[in-house]
PyMOL Python script that loads the backbone (N, CA, C, O; Angstrom):
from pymol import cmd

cmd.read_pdbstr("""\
ATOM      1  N   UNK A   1     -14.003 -37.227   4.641  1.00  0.00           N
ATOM      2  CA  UNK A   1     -12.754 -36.933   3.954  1.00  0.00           C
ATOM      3  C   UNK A   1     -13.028 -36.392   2.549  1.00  0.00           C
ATOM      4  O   UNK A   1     -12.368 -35.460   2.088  1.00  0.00           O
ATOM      5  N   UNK A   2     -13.958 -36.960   1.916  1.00  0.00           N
ATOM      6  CA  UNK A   2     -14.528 -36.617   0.683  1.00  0.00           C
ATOM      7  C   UNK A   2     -14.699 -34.938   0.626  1.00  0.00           C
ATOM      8  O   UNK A   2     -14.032 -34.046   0.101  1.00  0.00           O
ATOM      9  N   UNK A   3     -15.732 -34.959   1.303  1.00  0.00           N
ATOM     10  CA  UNK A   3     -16.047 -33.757   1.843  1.00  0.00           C
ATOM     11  C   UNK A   3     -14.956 -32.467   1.991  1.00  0.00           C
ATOM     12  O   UNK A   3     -15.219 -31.380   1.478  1.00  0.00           O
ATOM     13  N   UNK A   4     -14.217 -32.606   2.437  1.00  0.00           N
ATOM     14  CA  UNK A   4     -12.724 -31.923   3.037  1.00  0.00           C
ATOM     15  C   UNK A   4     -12.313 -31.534   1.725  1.00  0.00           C
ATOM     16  O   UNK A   4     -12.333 -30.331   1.465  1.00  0.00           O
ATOM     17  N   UNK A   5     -11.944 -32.352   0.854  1.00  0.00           N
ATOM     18  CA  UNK A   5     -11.186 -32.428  -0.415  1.00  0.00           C
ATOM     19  C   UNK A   5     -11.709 -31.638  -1.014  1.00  0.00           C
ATOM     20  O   UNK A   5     -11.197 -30.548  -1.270  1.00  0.00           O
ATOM     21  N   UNK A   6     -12.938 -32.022  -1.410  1.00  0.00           N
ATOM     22  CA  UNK A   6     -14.229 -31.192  -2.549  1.00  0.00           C
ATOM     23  C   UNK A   6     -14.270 -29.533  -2.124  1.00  0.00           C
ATOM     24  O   UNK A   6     -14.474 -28.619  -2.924  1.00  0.00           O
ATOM     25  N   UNK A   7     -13.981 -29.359  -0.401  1.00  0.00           N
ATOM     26  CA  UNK A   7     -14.258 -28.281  -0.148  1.00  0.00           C
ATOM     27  C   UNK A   7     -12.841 -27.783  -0.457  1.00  0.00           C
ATOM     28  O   UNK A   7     -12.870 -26.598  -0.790  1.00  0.00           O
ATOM     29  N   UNK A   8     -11.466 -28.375  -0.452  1.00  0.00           N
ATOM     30  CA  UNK A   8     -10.237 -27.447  -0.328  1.00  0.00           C
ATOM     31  C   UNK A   8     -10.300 -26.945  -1.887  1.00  0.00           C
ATOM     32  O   UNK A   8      -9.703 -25.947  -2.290  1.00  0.00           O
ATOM     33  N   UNK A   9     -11.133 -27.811  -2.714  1.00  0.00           N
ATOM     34  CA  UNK A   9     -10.859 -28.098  -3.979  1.00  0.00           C
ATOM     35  C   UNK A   9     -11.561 -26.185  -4.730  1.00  0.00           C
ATOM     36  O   UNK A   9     -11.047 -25.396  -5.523  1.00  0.00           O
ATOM     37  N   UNK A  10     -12.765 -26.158  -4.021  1.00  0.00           N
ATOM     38  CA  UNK A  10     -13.650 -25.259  -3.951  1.00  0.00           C
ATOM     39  C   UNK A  10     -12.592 -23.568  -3.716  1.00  0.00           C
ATOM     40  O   UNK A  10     -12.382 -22.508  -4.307  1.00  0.00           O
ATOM     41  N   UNK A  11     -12.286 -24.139  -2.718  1.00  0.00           N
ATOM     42  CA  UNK A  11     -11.482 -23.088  -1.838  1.00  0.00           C
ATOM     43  C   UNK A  11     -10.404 -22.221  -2.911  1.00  0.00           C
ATOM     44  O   UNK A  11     -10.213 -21.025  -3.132  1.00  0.00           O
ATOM     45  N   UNK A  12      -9.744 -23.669  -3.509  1.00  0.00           N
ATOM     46  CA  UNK A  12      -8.382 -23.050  -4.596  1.00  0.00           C
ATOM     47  C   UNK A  12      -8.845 -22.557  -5.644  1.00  0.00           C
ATOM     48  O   UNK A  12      -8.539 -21.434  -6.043  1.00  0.00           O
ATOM     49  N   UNK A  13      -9.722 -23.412  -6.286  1.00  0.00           N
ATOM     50  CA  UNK A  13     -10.885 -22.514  -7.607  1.00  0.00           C
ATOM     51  C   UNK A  13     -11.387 -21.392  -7.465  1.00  0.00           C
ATOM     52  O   UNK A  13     -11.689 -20.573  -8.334  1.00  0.00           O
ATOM     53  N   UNK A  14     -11.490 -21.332  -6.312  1.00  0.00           N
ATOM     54  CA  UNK A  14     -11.969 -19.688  -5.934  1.00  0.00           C
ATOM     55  C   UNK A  14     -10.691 -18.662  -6.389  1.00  0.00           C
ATOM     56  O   UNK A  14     -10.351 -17.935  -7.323  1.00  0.00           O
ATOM     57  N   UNK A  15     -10.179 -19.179  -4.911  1.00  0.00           N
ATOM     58  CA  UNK A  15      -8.943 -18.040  -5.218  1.00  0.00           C
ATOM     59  C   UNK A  15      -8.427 -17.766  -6.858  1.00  0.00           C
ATOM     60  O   UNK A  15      -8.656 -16.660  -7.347  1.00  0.00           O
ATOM     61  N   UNK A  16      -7.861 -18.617  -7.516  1.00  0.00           N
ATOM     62  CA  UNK A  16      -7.634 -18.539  -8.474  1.00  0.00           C
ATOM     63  C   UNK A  16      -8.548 -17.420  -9.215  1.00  0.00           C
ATOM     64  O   UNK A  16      -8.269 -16.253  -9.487  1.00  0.00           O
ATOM     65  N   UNK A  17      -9.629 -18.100  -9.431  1.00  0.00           N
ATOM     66  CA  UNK A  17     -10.414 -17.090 -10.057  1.00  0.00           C
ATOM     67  C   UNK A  17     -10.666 -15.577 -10.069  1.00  0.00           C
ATOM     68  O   UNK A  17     -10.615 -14.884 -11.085  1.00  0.00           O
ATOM     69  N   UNK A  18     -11.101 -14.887  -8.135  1.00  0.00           N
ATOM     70  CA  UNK A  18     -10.796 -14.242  -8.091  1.00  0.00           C
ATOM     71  C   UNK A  18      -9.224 -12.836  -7.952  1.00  0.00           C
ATOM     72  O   UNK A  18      -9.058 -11.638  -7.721  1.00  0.00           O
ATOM     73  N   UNK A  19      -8.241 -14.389  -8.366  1.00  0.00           N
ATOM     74  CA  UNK A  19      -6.726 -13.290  -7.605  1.00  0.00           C
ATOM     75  C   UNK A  19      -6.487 -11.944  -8.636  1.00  0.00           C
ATOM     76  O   UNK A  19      -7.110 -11.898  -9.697  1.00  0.00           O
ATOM     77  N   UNK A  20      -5.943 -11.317  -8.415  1.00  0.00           N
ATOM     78  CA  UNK A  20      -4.945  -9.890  -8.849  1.00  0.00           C
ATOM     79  C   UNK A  20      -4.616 -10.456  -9.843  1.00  0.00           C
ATOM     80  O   UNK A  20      -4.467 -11.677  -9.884  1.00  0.00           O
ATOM     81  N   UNK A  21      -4.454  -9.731 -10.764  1.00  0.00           N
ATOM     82  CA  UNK A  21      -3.802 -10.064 -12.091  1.00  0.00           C
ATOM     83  C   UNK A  21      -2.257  -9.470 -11.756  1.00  0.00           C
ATOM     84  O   UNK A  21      -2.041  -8.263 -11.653  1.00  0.00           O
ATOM     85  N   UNK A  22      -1.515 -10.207 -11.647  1.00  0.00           N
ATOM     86  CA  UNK A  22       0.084  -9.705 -11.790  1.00  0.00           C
ATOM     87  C   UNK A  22       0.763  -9.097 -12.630  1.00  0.00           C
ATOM     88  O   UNK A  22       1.849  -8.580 -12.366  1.00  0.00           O
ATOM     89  N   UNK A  23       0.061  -9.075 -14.058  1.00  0.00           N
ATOM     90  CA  UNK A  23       0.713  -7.771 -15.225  1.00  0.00           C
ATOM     91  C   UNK A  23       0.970  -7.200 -14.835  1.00  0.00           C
ATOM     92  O   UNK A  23       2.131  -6.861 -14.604  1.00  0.00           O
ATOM     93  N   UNK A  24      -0.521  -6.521 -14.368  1.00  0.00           N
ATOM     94  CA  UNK A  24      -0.505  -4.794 -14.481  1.00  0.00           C
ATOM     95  C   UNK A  24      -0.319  -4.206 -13.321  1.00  0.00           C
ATOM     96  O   UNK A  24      -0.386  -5.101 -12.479  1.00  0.00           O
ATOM     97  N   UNK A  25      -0.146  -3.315 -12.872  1.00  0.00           N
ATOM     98  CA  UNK A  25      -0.003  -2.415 -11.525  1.00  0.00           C
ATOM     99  C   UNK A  25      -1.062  -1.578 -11.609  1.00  0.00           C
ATOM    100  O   UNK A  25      -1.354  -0.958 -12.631  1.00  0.00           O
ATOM    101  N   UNK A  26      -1.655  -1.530 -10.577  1.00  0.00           N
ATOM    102  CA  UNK A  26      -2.732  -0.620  -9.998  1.00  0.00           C
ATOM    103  C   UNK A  26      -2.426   1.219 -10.367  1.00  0.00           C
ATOM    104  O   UNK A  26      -1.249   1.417 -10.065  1.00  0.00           O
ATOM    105  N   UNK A  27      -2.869   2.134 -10.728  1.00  0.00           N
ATOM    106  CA  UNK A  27      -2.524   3.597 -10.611  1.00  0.00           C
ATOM    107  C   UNK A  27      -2.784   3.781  -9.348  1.00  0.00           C
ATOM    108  O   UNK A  27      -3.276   2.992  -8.541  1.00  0.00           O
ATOM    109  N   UNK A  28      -2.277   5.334  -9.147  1.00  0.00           N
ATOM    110  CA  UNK A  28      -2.234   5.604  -7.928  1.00  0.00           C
ATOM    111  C   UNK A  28      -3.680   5.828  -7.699  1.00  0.00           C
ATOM    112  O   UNK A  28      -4.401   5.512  -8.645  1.00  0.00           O
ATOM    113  N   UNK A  29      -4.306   6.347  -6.552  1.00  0.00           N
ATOM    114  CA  UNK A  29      -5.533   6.831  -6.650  1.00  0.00           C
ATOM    115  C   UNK A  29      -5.218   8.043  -5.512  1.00  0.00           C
ATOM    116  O   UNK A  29      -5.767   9.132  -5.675  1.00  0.00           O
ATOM    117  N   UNK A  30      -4.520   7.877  -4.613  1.00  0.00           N
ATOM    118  CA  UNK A  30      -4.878   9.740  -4.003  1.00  0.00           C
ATOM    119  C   UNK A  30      -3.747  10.186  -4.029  1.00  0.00           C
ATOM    120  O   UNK A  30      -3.457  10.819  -3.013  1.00  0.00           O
ATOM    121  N   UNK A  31      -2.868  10.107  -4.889  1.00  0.00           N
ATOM    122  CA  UNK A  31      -1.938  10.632  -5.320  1.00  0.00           C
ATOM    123  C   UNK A  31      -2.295  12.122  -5.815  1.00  0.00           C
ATOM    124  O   UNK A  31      -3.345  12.094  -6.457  1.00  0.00           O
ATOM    125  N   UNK A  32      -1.736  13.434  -5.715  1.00  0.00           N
ATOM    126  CA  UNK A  32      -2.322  14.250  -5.413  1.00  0.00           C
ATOM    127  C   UNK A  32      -3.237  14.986  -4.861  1.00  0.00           C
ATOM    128  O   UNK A  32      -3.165  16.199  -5.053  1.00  0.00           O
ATOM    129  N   UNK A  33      -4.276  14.470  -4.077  1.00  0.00           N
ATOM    130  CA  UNK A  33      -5.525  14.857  -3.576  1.00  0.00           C
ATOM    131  C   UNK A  33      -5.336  15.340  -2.158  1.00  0.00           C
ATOM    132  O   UNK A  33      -6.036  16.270  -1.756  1.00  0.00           O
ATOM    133  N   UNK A  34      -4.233  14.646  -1.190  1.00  0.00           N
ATOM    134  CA  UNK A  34      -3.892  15.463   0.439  1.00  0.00           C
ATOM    135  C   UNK A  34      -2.811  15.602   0.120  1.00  0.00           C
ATOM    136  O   UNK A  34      -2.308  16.346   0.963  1.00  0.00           O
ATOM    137  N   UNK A  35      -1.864  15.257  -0.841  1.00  0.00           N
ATOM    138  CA  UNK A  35      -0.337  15.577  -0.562  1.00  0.00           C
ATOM    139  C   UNK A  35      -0.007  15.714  -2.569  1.00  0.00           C
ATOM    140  O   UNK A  35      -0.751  15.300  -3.458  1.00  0.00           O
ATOM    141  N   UNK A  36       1.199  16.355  -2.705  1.00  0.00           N
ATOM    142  CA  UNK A  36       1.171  16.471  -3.740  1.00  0.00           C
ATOM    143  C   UNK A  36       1.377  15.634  -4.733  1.00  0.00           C
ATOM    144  O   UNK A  36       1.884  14.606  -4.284  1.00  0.00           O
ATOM    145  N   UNK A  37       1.191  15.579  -6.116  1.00  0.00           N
ATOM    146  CA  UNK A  37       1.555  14.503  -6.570  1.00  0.00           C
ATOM    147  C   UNK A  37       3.079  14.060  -7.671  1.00  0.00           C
ATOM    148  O   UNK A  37       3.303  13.038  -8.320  1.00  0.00           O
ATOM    149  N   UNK A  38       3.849  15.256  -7.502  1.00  0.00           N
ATOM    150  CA  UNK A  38       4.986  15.654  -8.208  1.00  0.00           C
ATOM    151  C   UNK A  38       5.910  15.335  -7.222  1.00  0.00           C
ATOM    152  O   UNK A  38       5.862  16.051  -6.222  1.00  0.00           O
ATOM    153  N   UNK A  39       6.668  14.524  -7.237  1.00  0.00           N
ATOM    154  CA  UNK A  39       7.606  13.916  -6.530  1.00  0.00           C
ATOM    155  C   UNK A  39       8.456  14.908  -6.061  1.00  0.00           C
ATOM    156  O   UNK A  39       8.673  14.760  -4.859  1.00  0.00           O
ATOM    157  N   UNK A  40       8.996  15.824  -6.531  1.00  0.00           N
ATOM    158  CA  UNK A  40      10.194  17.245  -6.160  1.00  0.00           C
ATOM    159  C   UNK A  40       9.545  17.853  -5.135  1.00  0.00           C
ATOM    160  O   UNK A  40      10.034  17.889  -4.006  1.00  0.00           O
ATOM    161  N   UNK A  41       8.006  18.560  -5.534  1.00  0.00           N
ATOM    162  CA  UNK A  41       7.129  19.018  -4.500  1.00  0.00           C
ATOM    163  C   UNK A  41       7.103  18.435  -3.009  1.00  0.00           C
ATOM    164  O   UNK A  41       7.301  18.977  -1.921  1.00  0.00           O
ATOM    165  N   UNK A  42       6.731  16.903  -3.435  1.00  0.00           N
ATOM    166  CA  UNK A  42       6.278  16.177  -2.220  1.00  0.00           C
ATOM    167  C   UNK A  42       7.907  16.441  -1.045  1.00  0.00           C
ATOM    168  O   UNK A  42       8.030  16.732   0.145  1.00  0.00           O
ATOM    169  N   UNK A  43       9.012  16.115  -2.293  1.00  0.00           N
ATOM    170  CA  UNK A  43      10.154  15.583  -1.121  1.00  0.00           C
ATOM    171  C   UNK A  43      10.419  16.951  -0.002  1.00  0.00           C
ATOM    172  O   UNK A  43      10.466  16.975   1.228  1.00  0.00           O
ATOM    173  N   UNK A  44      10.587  18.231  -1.220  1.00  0.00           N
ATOM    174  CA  UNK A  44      10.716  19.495  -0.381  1.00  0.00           C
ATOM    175  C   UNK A  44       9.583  19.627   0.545  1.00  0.00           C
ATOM    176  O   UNK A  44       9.875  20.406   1.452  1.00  0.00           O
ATOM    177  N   UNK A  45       8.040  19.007   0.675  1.00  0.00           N
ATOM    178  CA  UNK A  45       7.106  19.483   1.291  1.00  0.00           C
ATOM    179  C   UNK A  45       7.266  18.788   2.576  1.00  0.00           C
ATOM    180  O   UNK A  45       6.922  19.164   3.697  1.00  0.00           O
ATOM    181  N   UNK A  46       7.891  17.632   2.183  1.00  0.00           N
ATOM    182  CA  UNK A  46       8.230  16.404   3.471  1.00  0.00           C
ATOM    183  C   UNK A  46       9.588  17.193   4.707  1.00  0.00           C
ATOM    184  O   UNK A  46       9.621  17.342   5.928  1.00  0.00           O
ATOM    185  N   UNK A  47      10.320  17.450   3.829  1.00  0.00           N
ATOM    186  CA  UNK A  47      11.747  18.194   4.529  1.00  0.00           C
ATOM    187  C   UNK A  47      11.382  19.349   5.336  1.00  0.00           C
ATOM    188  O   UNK A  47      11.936  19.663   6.390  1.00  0.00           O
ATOM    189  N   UNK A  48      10.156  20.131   4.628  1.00  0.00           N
ATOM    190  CA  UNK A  48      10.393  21.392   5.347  1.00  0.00           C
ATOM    191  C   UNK A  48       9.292  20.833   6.845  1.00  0.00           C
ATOM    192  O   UNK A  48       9.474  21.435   7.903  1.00  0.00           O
ATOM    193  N   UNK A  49       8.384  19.874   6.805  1.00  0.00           N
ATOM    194  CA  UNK A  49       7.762  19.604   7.772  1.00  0.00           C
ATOM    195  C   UNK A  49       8.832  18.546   8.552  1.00  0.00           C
ATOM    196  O   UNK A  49       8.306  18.217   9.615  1.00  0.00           O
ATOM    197  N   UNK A  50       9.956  17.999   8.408  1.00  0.00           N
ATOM    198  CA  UNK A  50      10.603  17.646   9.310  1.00  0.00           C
ATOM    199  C   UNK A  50      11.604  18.756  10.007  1.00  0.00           C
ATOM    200  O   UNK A  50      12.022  18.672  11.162  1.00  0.00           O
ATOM    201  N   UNK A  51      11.776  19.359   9.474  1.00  0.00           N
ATOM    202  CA  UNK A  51      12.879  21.097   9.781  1.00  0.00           C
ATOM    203  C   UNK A  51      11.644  21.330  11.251  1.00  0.00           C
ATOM    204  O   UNK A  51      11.960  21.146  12.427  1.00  0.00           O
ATOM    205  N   UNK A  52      10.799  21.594  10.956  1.00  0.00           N
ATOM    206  CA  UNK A  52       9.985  22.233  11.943  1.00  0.00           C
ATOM    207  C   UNK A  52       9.732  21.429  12.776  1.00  0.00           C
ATOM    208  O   UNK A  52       8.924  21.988  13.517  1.00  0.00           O
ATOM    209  N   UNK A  53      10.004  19.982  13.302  1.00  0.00           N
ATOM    210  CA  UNK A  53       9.715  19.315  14.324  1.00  0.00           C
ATOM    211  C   UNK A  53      11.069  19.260  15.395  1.00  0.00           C
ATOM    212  O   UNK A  53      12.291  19.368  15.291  1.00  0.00           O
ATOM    213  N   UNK A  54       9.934  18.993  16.628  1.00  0.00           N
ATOM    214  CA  UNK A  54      11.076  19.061  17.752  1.00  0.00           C
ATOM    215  C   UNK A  54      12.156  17.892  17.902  1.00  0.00           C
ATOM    216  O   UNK A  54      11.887  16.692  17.941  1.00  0.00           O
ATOM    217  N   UNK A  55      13.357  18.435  17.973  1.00  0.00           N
ATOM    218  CA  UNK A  55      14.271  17.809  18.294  1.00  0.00           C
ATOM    219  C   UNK A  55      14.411  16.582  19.187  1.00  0.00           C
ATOM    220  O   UNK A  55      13.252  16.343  19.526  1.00  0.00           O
ATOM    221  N   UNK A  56      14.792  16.150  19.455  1.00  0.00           N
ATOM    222  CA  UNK A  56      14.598  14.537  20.434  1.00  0.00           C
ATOM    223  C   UNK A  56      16.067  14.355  21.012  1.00  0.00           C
ATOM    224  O   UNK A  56      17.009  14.064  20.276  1.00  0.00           O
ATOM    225  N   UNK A  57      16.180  14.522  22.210  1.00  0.00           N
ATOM    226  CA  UNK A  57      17.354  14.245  23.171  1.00  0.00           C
ATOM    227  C   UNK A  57      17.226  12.937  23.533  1.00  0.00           C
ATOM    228  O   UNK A  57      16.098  12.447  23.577  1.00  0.00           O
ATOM    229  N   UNK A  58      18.149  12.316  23.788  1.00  0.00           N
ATOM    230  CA  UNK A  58      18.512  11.434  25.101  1.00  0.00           C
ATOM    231  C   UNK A  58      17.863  12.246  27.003  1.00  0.00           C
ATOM    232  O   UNK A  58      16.928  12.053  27.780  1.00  0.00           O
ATOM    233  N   UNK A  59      18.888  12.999  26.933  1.00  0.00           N
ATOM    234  CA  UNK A  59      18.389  13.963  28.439  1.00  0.00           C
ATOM    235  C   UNK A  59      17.294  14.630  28.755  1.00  0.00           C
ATOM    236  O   UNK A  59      16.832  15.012  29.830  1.00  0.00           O
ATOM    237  N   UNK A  60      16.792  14.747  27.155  1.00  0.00           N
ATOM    238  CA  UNK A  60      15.666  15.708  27.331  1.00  0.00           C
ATOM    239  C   UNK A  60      15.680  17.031  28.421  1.00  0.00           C
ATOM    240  O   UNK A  60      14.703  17.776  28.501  1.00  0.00           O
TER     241      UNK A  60
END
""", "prot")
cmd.dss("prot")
cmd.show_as("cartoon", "prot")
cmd.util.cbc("prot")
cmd.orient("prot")
């Protein structure tokens, strides 16, 4: 039982130690690099690749 404890004890000290800091927020990182990174760009770049996909019936 000792044992158990010492180890959960281990377990939470860890985490702690290593967690995310909750301040800050991460930057993007491939934000621009396959898709664009200007939000206006992206939305029109998104729209015109849904314009060009096939339609979807019920009856087909």
């Amino acid at each position: 039982m000792r044992t158990i404890i010492i180890l959960l004890f281990s377990i939470l000290a860890t985490m702690e130690i290593f967690s995310q800091n909750r301040t800050t927020d991460r930057q993007p990182v491939a934000a621009g690099r396959f898709y664009s990174a200007d939000k206006e760009t992206l939305t029109k770049d998104i729209s015109q690749l849904f314009e060009t996909c096939k339609k979807y019936t019920e009856n087909r």
